[in-house]
C-alpha positions as CSV (number, residue, x, y, z in Angstrom):
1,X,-20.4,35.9,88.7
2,X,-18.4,35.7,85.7
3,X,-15.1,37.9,85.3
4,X,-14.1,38.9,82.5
5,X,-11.6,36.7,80.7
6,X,-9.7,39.6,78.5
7,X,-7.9,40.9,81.8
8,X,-4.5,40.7,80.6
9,X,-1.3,41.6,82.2
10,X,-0.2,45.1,81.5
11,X,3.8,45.3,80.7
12,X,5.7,48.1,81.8
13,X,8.3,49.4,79.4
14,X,11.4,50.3,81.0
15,X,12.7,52.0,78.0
16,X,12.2,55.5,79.2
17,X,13.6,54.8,82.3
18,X,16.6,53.6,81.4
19,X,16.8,56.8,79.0
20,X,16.6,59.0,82.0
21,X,18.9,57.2,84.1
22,X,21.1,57.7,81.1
23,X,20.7,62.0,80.6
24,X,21.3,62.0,84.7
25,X,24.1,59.9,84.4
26,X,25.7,62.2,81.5
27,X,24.6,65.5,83.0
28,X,26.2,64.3,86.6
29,X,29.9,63.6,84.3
30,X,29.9,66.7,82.8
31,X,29.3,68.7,85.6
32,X,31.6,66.9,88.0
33,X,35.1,68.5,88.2
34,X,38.0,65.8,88.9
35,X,40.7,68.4,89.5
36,X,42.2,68.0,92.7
37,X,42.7,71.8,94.4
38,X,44.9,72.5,96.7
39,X,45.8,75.3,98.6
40,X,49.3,77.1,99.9
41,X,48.9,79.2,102.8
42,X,50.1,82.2,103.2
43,X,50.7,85.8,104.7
44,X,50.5,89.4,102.4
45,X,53.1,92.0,103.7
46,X,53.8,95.1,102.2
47,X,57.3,95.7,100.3
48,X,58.4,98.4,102.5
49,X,57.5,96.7,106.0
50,X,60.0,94.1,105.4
51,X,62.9,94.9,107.0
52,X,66.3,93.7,104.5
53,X,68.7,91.6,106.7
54,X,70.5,89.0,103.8
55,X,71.4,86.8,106.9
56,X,67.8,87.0,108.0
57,X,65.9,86.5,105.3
58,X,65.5,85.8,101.7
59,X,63.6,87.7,99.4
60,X,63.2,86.4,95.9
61,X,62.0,88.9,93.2
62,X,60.1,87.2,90.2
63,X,59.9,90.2,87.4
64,X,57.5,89.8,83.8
65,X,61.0,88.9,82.2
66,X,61.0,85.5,84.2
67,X,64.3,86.5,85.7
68,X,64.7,85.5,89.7
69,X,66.9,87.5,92.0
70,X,67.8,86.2,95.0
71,X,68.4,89.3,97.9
72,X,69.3,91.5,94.6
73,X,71.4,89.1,93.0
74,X,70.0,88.0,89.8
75,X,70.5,84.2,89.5
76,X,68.9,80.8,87.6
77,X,65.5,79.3,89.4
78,X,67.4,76.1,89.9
79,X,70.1,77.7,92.2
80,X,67.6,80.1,94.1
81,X,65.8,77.1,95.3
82,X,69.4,75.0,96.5
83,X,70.3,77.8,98.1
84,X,66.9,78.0,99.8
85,X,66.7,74.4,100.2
86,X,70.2,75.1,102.1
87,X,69.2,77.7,104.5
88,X,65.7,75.8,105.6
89,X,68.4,72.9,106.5
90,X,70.0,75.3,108.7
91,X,66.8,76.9,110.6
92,X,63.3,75.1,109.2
93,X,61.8,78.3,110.3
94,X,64.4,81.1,107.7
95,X,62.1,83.5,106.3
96,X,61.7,83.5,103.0
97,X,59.7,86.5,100.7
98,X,57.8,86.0,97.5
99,X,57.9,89.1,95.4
100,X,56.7,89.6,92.3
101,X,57.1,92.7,90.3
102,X,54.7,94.6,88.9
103,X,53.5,93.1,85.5
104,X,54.6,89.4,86.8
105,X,52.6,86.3,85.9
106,X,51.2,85.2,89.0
107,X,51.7,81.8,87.3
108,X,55.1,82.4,87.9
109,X,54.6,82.9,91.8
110,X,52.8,80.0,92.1
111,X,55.6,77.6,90.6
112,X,58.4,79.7,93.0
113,X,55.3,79.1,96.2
114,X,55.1,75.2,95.0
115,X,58.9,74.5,95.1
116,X,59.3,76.0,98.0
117,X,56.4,74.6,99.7
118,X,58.2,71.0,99.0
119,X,60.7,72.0,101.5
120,X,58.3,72.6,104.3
121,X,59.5,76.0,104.8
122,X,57.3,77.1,107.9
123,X,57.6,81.0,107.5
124,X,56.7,82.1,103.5
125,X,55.4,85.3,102.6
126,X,54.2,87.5,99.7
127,X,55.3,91.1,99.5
128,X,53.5,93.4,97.8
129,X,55.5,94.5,94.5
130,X,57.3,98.2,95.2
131,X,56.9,101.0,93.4
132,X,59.9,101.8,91.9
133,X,61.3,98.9,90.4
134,X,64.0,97.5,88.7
């Protein structure tokens, strides 16, 4: 028995292998999202089932003019949130009233919701914008 002496060892070629690994690996980066969400919890109340007691709560109104009123009283963003910052010192659990008018960016509410979420203010709503408005 004689075996045949042009038996040669067969090489593999890795190169389209390593070109797949490669469109995989470039497919799962671009379809990965790094963006960290987060969330802000909240409860919806209608504008007219909040009852207006300025030593109870706060409301602040955002309107499309990026002007902030605090319980009516129009003032700067900066001295909303001390005055905020203040009353949560006072009682961690002051209720406090996110309300947008109509037109608002919500981009707008978001910032307000994010500073104010900083203090750990345990009791934040949104109202409902009302319909006649300022």
């Amino acid at each position: 028995m004689q075996l045949s002496q042009s038996s040669k060892k067969s090489l593999v070629n890795l190169t389209p292998l390593i070109d797949v690994v490669f469109i995989l690996l470039i497919f799962f980066m671009l379809a990965s999202n790094f963006i960290r969400w987060h969330y802000i919890e909240l409860s919806v109340s209608n504008a007219s089932d909040v009852e207006v007691d300025h030593q109870k709560i706060s409301i602040i109104t955002i309107d499309q003019t990026k002007s902030y009123f605090l319980n009516d009283k129009k003032l700067p963003l900066e001295l909303i949130i001390v005055k905020i910052r203040k009353k949560l010192r006072e009682d961690i659990d002051h209720p406090i009233v996110v309300q947008p008018t109509k037109g608002t960016d919500v981009q707008l509410m978001v910032d307000v919701l994010n500073l104010l979420k900083n203090f750990s203010g345990n009791n934040i709503s949104i109202s409902k914008p009302e319909d006649n408005e300022k």
